[in-house]
Each structure stands twice: as C-alpha cells, then as structure tokens.
N, C-alpha and C positions, 0 to 999 in steps of 0.2 A: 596448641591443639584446636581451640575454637576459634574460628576468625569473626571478627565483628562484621556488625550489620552491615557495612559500607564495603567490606571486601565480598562479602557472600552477593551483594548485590552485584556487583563489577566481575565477578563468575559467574551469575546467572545470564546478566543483561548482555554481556558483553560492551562491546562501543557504544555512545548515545549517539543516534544521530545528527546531524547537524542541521540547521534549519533549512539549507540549499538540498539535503540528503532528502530532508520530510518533503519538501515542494515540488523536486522531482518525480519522487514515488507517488503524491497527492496526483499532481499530473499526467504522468500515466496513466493512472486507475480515473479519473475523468476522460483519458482519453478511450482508450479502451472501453468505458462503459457505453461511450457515447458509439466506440462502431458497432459493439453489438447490436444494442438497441436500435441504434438506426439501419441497422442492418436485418436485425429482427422485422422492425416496420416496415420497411420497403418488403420485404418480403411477402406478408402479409398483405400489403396493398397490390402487390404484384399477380399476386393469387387470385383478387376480385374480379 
C-alpha cells in the first residue's frame, strides 16, 4: 500500500537526466538568452 521514499521519488521525478541531457538544455538557455538580449540591445541602439 505505501511505497518508499525511493519509489515515490521515481513517480514524482520521473527520468534523471543525464549530464549530456543537463549541457544541452544549459545550452540552449545560454543560447537563446543571448539572442534575446542581443536582440533587445540592438534594438534599442537602433532606436537612437
């Protein structure tokens, strides 16, 4: 009826991800933030 802590976790978490998984997604979100922003700025200096 109750499952332990280690199952309840592996139901909640689902998959861990793998370190290739984390550095992917890190890099993305580095990328992406960088077109915004640079894209924000250029904008703004376009404007002047």
């Amino acid at each position: 009826m109750f499952n332990d802590l280690d199952e309840q976790i592996e139901n909640t978490q689902g998959d861990i991800p793998t370190k290739i998984e984390r550095l992917i997604r890190f890099a993305g979100v580095a990328l992406l933030s960088a077109l915004l922003f640079g894209g924000l700025y250029l904008g703004v200096v376009l404007l002047e």
